[in-house]
VEXDREN-912736 format. One record per residue: residue number from 1; x, y, z of N, C-alpha, C, O, CB in turn; residue in three letters. Coordinates in nm, 3 decimals, padded with zeros to 5 digits. Glycine has a CB too. Layout:
nr NUM n_X X n_Y Y n_Z Z ca_X X ca_Y Y ca_Z Z c_X X c_Y Y c_Z Z o_X X o_Y Y o_Z Z cb_X X cb_Y Y cb_Z Z rest ALA $
...
***
This chain:
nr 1 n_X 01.825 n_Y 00.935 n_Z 01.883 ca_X 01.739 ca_Y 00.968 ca_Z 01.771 c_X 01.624 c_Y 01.051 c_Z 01.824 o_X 01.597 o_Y 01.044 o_Z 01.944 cb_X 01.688 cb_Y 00.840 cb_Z 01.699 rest UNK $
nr 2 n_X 01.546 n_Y 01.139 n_Z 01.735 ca_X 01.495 ca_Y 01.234 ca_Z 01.822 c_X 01.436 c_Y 01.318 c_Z 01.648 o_X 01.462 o_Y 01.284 o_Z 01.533 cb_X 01.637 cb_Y 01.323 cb_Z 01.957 rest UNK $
nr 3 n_X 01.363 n_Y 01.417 n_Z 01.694 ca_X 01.284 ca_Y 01.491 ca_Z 01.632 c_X 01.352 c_Y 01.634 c_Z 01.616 o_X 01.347 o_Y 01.687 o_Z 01.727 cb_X 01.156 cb_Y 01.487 cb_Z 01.700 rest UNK $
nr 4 n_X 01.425 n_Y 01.734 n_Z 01.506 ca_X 01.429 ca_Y 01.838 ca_Z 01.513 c_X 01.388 c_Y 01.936 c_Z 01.430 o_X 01.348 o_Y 01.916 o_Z 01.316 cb_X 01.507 cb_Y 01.843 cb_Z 01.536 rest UNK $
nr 5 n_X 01.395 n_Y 02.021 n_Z 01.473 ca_X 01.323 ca_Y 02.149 ca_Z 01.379 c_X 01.459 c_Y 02.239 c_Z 01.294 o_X 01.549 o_Y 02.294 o_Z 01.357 cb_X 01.222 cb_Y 02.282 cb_Z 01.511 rest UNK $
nr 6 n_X 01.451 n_Y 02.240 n_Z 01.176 ca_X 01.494 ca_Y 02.304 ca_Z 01.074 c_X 01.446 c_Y 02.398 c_Z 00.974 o_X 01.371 o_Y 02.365 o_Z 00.882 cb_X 01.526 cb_Y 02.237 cb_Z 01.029 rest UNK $
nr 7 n_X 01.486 n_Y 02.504 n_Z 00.991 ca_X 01.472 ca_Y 02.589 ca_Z 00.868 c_X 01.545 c_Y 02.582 c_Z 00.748 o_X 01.668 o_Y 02.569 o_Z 00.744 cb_X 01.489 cb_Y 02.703 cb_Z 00.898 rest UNK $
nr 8 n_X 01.460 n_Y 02.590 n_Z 00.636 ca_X 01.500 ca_Y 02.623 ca_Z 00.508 c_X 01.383 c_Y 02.703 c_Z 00.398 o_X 01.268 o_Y 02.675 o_Z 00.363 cb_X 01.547 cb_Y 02.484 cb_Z 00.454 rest UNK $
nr 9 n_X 01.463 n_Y 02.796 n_Z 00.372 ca_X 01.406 ca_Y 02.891 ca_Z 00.271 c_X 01.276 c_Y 02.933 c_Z 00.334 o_X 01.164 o_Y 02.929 o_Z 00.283 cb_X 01.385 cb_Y 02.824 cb_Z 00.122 rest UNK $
nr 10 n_X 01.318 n_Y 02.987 n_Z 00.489 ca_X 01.232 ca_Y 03.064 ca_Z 00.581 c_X 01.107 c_Y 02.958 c_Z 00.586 o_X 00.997 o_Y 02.997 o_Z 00.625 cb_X 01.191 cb_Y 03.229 cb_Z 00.520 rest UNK $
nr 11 n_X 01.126 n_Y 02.837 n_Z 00.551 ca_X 01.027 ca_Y 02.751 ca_Z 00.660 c_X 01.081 c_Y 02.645 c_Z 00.747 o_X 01.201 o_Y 02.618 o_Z 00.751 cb_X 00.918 cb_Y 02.674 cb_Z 00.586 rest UNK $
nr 12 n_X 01.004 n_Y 02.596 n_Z 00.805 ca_X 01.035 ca_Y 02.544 ca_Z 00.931 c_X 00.982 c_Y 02.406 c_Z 00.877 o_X 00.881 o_Y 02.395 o_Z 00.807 cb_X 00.964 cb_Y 02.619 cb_Z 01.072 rest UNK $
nr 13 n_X 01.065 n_Y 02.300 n_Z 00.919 ca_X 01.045 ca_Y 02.146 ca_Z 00.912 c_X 01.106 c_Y 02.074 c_Z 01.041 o_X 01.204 o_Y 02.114 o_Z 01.104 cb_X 01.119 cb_Y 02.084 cb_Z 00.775 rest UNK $
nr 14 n_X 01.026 n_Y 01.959 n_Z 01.069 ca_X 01.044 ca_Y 01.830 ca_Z 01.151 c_X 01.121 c_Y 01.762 c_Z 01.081 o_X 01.068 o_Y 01.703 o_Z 00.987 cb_X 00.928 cb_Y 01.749 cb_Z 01.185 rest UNK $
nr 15 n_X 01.248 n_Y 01.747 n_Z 01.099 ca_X 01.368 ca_Y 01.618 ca_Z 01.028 c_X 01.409 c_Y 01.559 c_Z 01.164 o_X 01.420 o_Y 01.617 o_Z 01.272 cb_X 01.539 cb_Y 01.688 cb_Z 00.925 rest UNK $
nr 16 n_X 01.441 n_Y 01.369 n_Z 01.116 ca_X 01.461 ca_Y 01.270 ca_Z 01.205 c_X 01.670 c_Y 01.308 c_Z 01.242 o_X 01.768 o_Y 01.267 o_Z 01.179 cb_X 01.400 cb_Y 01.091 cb_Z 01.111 rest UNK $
nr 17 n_X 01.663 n_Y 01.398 n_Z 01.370 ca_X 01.804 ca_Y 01.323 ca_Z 01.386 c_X 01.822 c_Y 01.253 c_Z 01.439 o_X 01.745 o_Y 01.213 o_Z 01.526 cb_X 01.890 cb_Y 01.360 cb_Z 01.416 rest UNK $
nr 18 n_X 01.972 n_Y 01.185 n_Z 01.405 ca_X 02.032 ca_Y 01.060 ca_Z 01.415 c_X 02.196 c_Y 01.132 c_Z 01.516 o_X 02.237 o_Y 01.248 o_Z 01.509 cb_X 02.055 cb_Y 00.975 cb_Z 01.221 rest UNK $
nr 19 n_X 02.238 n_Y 01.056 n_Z 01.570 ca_X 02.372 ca_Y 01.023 ca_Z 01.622 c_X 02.431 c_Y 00.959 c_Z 01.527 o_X 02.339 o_Y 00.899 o_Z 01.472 cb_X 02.379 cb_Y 00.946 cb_Z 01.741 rest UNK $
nr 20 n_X 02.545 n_Y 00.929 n_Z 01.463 ca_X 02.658 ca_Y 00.865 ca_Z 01.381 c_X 02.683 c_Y 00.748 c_Z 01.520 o_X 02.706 o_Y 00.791 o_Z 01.633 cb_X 02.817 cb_Y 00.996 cb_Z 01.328 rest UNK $
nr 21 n_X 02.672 n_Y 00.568 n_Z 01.484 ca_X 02.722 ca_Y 00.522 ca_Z 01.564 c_X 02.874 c_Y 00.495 c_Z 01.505 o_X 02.905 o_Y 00.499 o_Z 01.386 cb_X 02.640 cb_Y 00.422 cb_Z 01.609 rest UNK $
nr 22 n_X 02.963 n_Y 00.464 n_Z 01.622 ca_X 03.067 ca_Y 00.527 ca_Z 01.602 c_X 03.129 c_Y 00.351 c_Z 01.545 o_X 03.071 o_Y 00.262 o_Z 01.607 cb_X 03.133 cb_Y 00.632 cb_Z 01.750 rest UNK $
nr 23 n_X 03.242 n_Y 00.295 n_Z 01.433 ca_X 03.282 ca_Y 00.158 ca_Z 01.417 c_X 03.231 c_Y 00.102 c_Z 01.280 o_X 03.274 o_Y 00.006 o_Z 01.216 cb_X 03.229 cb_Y 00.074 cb_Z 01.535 rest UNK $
nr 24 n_X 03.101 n_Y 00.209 n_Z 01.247 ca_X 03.053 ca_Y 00.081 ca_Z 01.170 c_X 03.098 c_Y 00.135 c_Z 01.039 o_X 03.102 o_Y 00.045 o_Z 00.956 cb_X 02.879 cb_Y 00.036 cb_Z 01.179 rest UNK $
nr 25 n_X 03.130 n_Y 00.244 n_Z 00.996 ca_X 03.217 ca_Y 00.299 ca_Z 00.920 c_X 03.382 c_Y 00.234 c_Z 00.867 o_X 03.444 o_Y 00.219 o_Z 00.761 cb_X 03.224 cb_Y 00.412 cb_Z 00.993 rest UNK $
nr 26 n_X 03.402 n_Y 00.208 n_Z 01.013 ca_X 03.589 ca_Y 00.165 ca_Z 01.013 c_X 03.538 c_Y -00.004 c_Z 00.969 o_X 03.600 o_Y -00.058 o_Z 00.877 cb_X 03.713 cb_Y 00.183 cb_Z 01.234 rest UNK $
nr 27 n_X 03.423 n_Y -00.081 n_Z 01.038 ca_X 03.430 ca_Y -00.181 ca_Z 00.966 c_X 03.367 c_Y -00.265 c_Z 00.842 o_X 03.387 o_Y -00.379 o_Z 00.800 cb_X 03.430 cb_Y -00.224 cb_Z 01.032 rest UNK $
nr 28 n_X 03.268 n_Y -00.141 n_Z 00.796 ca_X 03.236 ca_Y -00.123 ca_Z 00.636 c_X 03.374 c_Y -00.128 c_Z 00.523 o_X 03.379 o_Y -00.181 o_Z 00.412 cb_X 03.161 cb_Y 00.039 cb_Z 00.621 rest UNK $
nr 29 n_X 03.474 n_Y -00.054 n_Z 00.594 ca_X 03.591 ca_Y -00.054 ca_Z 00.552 c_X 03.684 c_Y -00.161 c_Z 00.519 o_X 03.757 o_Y -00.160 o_Z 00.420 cb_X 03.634 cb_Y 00.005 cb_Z 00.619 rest UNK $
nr 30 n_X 03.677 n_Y -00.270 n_Z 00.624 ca_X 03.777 ca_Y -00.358 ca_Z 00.664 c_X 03.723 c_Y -00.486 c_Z 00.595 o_X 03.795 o_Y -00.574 o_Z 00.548 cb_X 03.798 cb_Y -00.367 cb_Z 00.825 rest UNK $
nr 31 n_X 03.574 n_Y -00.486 n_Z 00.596 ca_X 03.491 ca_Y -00.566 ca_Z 00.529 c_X 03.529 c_Y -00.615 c_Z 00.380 o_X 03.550 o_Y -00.728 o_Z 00.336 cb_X 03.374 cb_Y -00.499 cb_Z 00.531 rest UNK $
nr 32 n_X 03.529 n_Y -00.453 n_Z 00.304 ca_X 03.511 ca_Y -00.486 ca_Z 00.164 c_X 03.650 c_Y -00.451 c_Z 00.158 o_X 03.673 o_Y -00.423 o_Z 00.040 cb_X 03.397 cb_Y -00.410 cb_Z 00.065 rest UNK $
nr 33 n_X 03.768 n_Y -00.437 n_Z 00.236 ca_X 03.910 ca_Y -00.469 ca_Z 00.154 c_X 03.917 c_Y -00.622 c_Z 00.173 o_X 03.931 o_Y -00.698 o_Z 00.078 cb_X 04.065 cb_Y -00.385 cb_Z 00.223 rest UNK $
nr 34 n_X 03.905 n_Y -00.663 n_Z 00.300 ca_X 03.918 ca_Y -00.807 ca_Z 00.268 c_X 03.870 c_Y -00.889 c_Z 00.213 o_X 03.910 o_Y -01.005 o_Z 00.217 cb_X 03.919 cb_Y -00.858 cb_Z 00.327 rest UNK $
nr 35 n_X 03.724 n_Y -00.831 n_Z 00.113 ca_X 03.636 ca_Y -00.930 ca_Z 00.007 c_X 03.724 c_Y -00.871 c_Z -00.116 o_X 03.712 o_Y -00.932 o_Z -00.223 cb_X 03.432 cb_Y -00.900 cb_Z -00.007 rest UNK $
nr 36 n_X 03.806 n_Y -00.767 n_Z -00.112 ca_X 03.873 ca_Y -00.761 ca_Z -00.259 c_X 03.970 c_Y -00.771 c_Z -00.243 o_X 04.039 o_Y -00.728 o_Z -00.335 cb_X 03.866 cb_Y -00.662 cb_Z -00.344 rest UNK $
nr 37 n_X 04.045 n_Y -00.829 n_Z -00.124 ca_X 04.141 ca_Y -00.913 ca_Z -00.135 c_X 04.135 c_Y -01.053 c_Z -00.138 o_X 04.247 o_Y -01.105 o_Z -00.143 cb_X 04.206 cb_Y -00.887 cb_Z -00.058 rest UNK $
nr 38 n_X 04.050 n_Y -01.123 n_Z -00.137 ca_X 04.028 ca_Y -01.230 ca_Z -00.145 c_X 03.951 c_Y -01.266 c_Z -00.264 o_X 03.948 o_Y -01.387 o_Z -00.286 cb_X 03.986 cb_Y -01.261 cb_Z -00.041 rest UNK $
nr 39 n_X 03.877 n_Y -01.179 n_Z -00.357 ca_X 03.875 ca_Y -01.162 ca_Z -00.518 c_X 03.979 c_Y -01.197 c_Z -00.601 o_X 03.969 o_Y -01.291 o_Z -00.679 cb_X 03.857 cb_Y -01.034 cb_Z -00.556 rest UNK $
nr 40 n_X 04.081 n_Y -01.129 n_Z -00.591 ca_X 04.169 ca_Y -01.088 ca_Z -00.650 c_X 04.272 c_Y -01.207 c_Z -00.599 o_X 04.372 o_Y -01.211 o_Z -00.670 cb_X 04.192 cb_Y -00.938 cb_Z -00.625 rest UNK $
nr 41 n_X 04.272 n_Y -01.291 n_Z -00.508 ca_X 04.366 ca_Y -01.441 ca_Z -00.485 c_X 04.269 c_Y -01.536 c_Z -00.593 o_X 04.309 o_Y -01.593 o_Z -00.695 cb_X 04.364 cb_Y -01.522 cb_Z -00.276 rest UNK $
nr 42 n_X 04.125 n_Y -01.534 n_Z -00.536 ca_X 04.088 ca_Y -01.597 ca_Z -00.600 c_X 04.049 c_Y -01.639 c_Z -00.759 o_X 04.021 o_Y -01.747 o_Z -00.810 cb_X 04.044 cb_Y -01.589 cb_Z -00.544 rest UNK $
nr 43 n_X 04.061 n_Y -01.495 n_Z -00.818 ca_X 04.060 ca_Y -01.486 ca_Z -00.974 c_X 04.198 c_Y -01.494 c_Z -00.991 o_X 04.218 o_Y -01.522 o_Z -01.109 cb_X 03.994 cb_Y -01.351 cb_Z -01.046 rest UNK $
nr 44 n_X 04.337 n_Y -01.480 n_Z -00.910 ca_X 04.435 ca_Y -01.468 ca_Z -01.000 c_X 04.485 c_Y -01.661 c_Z -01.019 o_X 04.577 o_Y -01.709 o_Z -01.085 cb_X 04.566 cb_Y -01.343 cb_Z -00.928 rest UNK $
nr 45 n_X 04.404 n_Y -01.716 n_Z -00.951 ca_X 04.454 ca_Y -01.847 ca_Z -00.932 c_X 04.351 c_Y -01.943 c_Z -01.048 o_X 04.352 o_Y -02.064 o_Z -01.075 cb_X 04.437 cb_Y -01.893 cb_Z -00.751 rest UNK $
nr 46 n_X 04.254 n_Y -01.809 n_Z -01.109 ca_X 04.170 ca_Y -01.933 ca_Z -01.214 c_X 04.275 c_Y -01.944 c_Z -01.321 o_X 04.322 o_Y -02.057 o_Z -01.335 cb_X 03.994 cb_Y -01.880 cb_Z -01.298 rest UNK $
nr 47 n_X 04.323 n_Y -01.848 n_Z -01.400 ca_X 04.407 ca_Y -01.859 ca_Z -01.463 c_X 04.484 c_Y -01.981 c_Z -01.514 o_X 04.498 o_Y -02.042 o_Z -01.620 cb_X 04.454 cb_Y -01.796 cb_Z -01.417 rest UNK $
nr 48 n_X 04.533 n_Y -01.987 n_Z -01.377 ca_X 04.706 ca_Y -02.122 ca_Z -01.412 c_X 04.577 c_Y -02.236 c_Z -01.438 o_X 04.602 o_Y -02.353 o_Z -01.466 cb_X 04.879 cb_Y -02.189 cb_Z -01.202 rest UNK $
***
């Protein structure tokens, strides 16, 4: 993380970059299929 300089519309700004850490994406992913798979057992079983 770090400080860089950007232009836009011929001025110049200080914006915060960042690195992408790398996982937390794939397990944002893995997270919420397995909370809507486990929704979807659990509502199909209020039913009966």
């Amino acid at each position: 993380m770090g400080i860089r300089k950007k232009k836009f519309k011929g001025e110049e700004f200080e914006v915060l970059d960042h690195a992408q850490v790398p996982g937390f994406k794939t397990a944002f992913h893995i997270i919420i299929s397995v909370a809507v798979i486990y929704f979807i057992y659990i509502f199909s079983h209020v039913a009966h």
